[in-house]
Backbone as a ProteinNet text record, in pm:
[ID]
protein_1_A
[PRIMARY]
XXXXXXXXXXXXXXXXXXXXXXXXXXXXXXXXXXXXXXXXXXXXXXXXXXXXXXXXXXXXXXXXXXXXXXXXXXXXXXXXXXXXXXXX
[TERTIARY]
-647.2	-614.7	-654.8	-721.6	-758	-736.2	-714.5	-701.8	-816.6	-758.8	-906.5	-992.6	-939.5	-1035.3	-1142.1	-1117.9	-1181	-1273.8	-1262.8	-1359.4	-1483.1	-1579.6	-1711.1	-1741.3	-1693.7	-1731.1	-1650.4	-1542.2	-1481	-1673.3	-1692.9	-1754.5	-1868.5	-1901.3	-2022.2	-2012.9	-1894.3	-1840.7	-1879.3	-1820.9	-1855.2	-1989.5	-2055.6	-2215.5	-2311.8	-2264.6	-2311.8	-2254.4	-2152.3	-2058.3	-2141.7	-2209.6	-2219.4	-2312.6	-2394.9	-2467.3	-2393.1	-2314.4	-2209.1	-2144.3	-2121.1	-2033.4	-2187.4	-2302.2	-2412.6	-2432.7	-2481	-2529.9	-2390.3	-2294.4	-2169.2	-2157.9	-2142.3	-2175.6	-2051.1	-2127	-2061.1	-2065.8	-2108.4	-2094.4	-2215	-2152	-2292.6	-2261.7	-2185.5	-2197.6	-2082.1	-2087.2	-1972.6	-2010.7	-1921.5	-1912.5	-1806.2	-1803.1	-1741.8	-1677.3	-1529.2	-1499	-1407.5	-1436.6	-1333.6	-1246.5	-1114.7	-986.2	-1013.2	-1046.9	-1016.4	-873.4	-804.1	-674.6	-548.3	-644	-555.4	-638.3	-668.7	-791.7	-756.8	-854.2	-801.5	-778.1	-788.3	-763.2	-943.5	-901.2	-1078.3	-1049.5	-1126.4	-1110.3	-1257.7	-1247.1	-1359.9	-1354.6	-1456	-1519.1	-1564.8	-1499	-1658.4	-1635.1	-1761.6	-1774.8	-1788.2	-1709.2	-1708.3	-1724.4	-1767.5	-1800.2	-1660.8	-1624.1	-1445.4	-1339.7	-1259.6	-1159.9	-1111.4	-1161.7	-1200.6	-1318.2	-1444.4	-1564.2	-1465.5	-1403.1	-1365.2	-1233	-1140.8	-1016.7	-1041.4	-1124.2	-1136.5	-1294.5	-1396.9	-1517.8	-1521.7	-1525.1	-1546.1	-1427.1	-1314.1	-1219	-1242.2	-1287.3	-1309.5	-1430.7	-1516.5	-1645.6	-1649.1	-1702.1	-1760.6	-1802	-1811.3	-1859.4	-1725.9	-1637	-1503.1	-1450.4	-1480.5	-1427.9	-1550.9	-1609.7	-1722.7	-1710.3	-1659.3	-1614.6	-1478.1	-1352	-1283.5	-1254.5	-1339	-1396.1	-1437.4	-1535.3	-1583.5	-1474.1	-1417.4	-1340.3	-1191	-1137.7	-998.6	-941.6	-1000.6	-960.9	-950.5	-977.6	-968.6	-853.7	-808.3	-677	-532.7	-482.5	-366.3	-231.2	-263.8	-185.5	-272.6	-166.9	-265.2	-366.8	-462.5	-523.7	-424.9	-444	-364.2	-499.2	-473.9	-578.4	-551.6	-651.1	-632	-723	-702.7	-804.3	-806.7	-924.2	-916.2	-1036.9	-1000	-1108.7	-1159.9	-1313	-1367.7	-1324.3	-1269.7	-1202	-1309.5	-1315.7	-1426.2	-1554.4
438.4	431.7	293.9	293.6	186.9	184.7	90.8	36.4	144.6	248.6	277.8	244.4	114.5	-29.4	-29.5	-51	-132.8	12.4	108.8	220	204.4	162.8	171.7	86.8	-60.4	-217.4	-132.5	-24.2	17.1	103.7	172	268.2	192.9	45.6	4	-38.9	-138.5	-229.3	-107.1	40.8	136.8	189.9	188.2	186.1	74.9	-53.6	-153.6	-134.4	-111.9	-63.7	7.1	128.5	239.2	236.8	74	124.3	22.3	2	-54.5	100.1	154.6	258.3	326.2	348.1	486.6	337.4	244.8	154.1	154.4	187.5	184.4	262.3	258	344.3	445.3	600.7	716.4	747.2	669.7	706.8	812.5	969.1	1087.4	1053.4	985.6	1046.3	985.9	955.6	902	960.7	953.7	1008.5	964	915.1	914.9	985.2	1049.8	1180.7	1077.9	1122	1060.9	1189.6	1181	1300.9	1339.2	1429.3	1431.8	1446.7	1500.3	1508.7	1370.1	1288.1	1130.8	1042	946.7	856.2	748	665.2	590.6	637.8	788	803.5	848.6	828	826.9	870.3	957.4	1006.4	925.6	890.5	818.5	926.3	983.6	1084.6	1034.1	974.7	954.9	1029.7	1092.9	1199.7	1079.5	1140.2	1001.1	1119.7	1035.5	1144.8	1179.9	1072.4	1025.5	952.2	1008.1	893.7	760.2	756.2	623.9	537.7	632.2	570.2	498.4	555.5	479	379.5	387	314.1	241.2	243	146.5	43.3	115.4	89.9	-5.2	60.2	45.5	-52.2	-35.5	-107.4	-254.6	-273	-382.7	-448.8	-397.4	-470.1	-552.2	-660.6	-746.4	-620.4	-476.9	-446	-384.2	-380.3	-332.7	-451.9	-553.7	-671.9	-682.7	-684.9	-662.2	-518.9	-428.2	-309.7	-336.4	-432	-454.8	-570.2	-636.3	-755	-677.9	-557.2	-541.9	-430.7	-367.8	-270.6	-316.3	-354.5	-370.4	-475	-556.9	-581.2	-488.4	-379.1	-314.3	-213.3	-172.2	-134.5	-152	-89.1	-81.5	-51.8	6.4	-12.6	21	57.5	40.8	252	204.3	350.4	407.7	542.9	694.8	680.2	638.4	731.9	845.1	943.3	1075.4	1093.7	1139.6	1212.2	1367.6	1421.3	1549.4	1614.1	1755.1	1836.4	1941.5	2009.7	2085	2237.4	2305.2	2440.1	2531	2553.9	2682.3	2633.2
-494.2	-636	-688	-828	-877.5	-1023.1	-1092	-1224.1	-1306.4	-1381.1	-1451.8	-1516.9	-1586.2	-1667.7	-1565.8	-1402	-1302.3	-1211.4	-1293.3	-1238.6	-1169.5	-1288.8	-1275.4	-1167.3	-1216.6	-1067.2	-954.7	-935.7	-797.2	-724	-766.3	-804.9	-724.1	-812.9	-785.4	-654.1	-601.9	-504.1	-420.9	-393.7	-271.4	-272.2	-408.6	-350	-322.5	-322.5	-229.5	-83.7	-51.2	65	149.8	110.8	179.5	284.3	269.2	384.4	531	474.4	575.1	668.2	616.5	640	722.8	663.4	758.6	839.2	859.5	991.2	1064.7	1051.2	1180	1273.1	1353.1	1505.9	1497	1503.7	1528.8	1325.9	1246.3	1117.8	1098	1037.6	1021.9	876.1	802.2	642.4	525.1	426	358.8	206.6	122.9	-8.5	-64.5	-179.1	-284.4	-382.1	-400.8	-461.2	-593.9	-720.3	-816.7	-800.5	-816.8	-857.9	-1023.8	-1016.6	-1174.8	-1281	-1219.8	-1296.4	-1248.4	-1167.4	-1208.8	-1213.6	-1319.3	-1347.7	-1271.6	-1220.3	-1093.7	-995.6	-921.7	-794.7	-742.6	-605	-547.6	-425.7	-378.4	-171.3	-179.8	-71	28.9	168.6	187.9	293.4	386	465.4	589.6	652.8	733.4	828.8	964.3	1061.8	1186.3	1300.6	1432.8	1528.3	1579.8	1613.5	1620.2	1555.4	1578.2	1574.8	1584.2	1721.6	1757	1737.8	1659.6	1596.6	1457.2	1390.3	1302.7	1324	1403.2	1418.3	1542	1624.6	1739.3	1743.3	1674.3	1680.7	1501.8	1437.8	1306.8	1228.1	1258	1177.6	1264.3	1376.3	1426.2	1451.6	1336.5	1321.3	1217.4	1181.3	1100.8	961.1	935.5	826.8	718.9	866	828.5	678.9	771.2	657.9	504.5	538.2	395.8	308	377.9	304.9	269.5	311.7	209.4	89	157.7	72.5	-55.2	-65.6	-169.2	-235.3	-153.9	-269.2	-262.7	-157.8	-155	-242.4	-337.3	-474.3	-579.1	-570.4	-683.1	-670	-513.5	-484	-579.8	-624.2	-677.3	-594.4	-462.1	-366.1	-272.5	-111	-6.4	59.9	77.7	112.8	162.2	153.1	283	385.1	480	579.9	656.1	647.7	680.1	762.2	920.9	982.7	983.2	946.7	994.4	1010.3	1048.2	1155.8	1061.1	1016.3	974.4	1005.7	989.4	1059.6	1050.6	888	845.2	792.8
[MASK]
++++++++++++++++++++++++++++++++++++++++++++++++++++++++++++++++++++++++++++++++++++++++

């Protein structure tokens, strides 16, 4: 969730981001979703091979910190992180 004044620079900050997120090991994919029925809310998608590609590999790289460098100012409070599995 972000300030909706601070949309567009959120917006921009994760598409400078993104190639942080595809050069990270085990990263197949990331996307950007705005919510539409709450202004200021945003899902961030990454597709990871694992779990541990993103919480053991990735949160402890050098890009981890430049990906919150660039968006985690625009935070209004702190992310949900959610893992989950493709069913259908």
């Amino acid at each position: 969730t972000v300030d909706p004044a601070s949309a567009e620079a959120f917006e921009a900050a994760v598409r400078q981001a993104k190639p942080l997120f595809l050069a990270a090991e085990g990263c197949q994919g990331m996307r950007l979703e705005r919510v539409i029925e709450v202004p200021g809310r945003y899902l961030l998608r990454v597709d990871w091979d694992s779990v541990e590609a993103h919480m053991d590999v990735f949160r402890n790289a050098p890009a981890f910190q430049e990906w919150r460098a660039l968006a985690g100012p625009f935070f209004t409070e702190p992310p949900q992180v959610v893992h989950s599995a493709q069913v259908v």
